[in-house]
N, C-alpha and C positions, 0 to 999 in steps of 0.2 A: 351431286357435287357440292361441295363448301360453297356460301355463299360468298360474293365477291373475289370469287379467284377467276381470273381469265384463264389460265392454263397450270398445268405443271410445272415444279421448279426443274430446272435441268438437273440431271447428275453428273457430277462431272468426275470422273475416276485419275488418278497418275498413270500413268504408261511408263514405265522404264527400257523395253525394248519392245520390237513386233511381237513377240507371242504376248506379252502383259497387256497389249493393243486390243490384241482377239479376242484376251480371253474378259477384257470389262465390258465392248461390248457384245459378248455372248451370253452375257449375265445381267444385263440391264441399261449398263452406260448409254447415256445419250450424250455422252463429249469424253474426251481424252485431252490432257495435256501431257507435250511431250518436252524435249529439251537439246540444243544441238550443244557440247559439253564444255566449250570453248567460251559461250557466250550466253549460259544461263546459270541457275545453281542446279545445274544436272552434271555434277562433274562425274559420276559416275555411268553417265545412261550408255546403253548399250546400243545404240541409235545409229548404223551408218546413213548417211544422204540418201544411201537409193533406198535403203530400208524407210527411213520416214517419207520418202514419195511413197513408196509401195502401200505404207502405212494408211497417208491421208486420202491415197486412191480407194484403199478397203473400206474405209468410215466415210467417204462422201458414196459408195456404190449402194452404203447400207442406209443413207440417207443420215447418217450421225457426221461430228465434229470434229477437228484434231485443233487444237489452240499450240502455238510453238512459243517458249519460255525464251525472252530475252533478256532476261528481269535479273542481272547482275548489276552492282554500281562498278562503273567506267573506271578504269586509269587511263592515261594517255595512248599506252599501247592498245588498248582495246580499239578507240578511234579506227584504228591503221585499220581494223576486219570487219569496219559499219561497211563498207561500199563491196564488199567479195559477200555478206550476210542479205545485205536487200537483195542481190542475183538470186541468192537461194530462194527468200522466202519469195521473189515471182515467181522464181522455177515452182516451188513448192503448192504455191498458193492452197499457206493455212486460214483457219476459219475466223483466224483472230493471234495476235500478237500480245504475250503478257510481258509487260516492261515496268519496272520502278525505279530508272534512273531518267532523270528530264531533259538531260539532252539528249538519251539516246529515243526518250518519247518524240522530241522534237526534231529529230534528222529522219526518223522512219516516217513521222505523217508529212513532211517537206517530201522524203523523196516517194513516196507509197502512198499518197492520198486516201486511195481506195480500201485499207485495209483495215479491219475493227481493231481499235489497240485497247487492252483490255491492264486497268492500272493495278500491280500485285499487291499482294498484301504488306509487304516490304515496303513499299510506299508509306506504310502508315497512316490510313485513313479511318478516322477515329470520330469523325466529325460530321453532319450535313455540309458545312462549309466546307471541307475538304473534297466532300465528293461534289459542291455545286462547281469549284474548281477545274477537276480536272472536266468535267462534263464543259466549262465555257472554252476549255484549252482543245477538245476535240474527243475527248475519251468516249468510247461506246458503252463501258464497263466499268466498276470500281469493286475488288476484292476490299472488302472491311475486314482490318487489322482486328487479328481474335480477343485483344483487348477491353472491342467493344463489348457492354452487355445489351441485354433484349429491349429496355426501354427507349436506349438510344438508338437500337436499329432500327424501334418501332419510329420514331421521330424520323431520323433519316431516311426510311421509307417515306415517309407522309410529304417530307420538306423538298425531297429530290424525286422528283416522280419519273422523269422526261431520260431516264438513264438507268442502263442495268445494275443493278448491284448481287452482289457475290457472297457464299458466306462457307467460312468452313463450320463443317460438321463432325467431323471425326478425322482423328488421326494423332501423331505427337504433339505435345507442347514443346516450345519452346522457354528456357527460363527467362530468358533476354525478350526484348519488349520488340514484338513483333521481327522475331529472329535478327536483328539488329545486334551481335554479339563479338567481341574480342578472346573470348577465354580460348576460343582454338585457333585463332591466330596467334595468341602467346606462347599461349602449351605446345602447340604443335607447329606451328607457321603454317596452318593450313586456313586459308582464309572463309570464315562462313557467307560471309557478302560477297567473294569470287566463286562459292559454288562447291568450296572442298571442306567444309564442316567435318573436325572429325570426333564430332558429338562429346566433347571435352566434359559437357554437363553430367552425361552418365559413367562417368569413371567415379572411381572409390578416391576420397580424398580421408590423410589422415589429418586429423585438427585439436588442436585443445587451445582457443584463447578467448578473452572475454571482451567486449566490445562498451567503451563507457561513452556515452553518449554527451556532447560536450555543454549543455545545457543543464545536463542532469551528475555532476561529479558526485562519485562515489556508489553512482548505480551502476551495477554489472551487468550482462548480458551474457551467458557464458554458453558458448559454441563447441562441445564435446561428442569426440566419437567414442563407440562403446567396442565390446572386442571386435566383433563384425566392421569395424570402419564407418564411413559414414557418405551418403550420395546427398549428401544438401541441398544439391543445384537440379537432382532430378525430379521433373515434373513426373506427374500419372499423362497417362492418353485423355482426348479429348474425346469426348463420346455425347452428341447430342441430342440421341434417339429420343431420350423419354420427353423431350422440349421439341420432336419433332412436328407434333398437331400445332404448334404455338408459332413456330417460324411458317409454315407452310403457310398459316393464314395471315401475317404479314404481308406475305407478294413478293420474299425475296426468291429471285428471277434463277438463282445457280446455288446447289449444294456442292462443296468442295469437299474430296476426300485427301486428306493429305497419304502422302508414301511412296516417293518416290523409287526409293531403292526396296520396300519391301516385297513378298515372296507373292508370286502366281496364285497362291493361297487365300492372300489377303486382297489382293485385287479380288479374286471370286468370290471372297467371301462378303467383301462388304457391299460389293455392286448386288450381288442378290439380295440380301436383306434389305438395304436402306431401299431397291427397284420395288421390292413387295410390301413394303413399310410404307412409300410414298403412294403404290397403286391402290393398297386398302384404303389409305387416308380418302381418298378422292372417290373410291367406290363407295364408302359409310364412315364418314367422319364421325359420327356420332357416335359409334362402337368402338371406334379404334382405340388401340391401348399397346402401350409399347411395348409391354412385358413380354411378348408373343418373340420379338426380334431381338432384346436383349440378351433371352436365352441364347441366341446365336452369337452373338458378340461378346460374349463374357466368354465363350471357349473361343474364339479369334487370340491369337496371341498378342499380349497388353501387359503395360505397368498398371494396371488398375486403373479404371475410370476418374473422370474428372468432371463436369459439366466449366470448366475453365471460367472465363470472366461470365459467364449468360446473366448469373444475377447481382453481379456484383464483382469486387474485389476477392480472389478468392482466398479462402482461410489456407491453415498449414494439413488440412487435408488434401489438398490438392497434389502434397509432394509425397515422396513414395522416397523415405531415406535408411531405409533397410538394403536395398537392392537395387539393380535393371533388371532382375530377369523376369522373363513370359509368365503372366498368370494363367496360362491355358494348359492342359492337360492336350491338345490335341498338334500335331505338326502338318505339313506339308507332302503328302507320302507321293504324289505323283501327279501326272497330267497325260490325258488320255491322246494317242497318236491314231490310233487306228481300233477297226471293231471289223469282227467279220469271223465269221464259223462258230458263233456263240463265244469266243475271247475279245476278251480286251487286252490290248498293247501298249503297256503305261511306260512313258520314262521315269525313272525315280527320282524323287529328292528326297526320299527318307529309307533306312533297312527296312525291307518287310521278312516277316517269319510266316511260315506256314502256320495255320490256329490264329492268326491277327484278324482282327475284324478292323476291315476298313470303313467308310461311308462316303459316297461318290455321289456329289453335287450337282444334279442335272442342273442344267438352265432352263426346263421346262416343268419344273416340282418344285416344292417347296420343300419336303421334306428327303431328308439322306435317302438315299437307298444303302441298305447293310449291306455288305457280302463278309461271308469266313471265306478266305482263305487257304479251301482243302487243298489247291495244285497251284503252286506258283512255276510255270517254265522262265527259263533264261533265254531271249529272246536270240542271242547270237548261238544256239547251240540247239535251241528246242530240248534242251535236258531238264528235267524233274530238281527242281532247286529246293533246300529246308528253309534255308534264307541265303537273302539276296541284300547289297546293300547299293550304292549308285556309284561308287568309286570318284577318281577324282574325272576320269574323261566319261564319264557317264554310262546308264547304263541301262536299258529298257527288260522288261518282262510281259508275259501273256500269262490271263489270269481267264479261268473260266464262268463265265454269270448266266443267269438264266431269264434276266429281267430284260424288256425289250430293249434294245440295240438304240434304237432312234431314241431315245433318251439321253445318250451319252454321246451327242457328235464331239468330232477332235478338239479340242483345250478345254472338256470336261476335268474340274480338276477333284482330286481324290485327298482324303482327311486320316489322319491314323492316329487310335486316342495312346497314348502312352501311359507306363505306370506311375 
């Protein structure tokens, strides 16, 4: 084991509904955040009440965490639904509260003493001072604004010792300074700080003006798209792996994966690699090397990597102004529901063809298991399919494999590379 670490940093996955729940910690998670839609920026989650009981009751059976997202800035009507939300979260009793508006920090530990409030990245904490702050107000926890780079976490580690701190490591950027943005409540009236972002930064914008700086008359700046258009404002993903051995030996306490609304896919995929990334690091730090798990994450579907602020202010490599779309070659082909008579029973989220070679992600291997493809059945017919696709009300298949069974228990999820 590294010298001077007391323990492992938490992993902390997104949840966007019960199955996303399962399947992070079937793959690694040692925490989940989730979100109720009304009063976090999960305006999308898929979350009823009894589901996220259901939920927190699953991840406290398995000895893991559920953290519930309050973490919108207030208007006045928000107020009116603090006193029907504290009911819940006693009903609920999550593992921790993530908030970044101050009053709703300070009506929840008035009426909830007892609860770990956990301050978001939204909050903007950029500073040791900031995190000695909320630490004197009552915080158990402080997410560090991605903002930060490594020097200064190293600092704020050493300065704030007596408190958790938090760190993302993978996931979107934001253009806006710690998701702090108005461009989609302009463009769209859909508010990013109430939770309904409708990602304004990765649309195509057409532009041609030049920018003269008023200090500087007569120097241009000039801001053109070419025939493809131009995504100016979109960032690359944030990808921390190869800076993984350097954070770990800091002592920060939480690795954050952002993604809220992304695919069963990417929940699986990231919880296994960064779970086997952090368990080698601790089994022979001295050997570790991240090139091992990158290969995994650069077929994850991504605008291209970024290591974001880690060492610095980041250059214009960071932004990716050709495009959004997925740098992976690989999608999302399904999630395992059942196994039994040597088949598997996948529901789709992608067409499969017969001759397709799939590669199915145990949680107990590191490496794919292949299958071809020879007999796909249609699961409501039991008939011989050539291809299959998921429709829009869904739609399940039985594939035949010969590799053991207990490899793939249910929210096994399954990868299909594309041409």
């Amino acid at each position: 084991m590294p010298q001077n670490i007391v323990k492992k940093p938490e992993l902390l996955l997104p949840a966007g509904s019960f199955t996303k729940l399962k399947i992070a910690f079937l793959y690694g998670a040692d925490a989940v955040y989730v979100g109720i839609p009304e009063m976090s920026l999960r305006a999308k989650s898929k979350f009823s009440l009894d589901e996220m009981s259901a939920g927190i009751s699953f991840a406290h059976n398995l000895g893991k965490k559920v953290y519930l997202a309050l973490n919108l800035f207030s208007h006045n009507k928000d107020i009116l639904k603090l006193e029907y939300f504290v009911k819940i979260i006693k009903i609920l009793n999550p593992d921790g509260i993530i908030i970044s508006d101050p009053g709703i920090f300070q009506y929840i530990k008035k009426e909830i003493p007892s609860v770990h409030l956990h301050i978001s990245t939204q909050a903007n904490i950029c500073s040791w001072l900031t995190v000695d702050f909320w630490k004197n107000m009552g915080a158990f926890l402080c997410v560090l604004g991605r903002e930060v780079n490594f020097y200064e976490v190293k600092e704020i580690r050493e300065k704030c010792k007596d408190i958790k701190l938090e760190m993302f490591i993978h996931g979107a950027m934001c253009i806006s300074y710690s998701g702090r943005c108005l461009i989609s409540a302009f463009m769209a009236s859909r508010s990013a700080n109430q939770g309904a972002c409708a990602y304004s930064c990765r649309w195509k914008y057409k532009s041609k003006f030049f920018l003269e700086e008023e200090l500087r008359p007569g120097e241009y700046f000039e801001m053109e798209e070419d025939d493809k258009g131009t995504y100016i404002l979109n960032s690359k993903d944030l990808c921390l792996m190869p800076k993984l051995n350097k954070i770990i030996s800091v002592g920060i306490d939480s690795f954050k994966i952002e993604g809220r609304n992304k695919s069963e896919y990417y929940v699986a995929q990231t919880a296994r690699v960064y779970r086997k990334a952090i368990d080698d690091y601790f089994d022979n730090s001295e050997c570790w090397d991240s090139d091992k798990y990158m290969k995994e994450l650069i077929i994850l579907q991504n605008r291209g990597y970024t290591l974001g602020f880690f060492d610095g202010i980041p250059k214009q490599q960071a932004q990716r102004y050709e495009d959004t779309l997925s740098k992976s070659s690989y999608r999302n082909a399904g999630v395992v529901k059942d196994s039994n008579n040597e088949f598997l029973t996948i529901e789709l989220k992608h067409k499969l063809k017969k001759g397709n070679e799939i590669e199915i992600l145990s949680p107990f291997k590191f490496e794919p298991v292949k299958v071809i493809l020879s007999e796909i059945y249609n699961k409501d017919n039991n008939r011989l399919v050539d291809e299959i696709a998921p429709g829009k009300t869904g739609q399940s298949v039985r594939i035949h494999i010969k590799d053991d069974f207990s490899l793939f228990p249910e929210n096994t999820v399954i990868r299909l590379k594309i041409s």
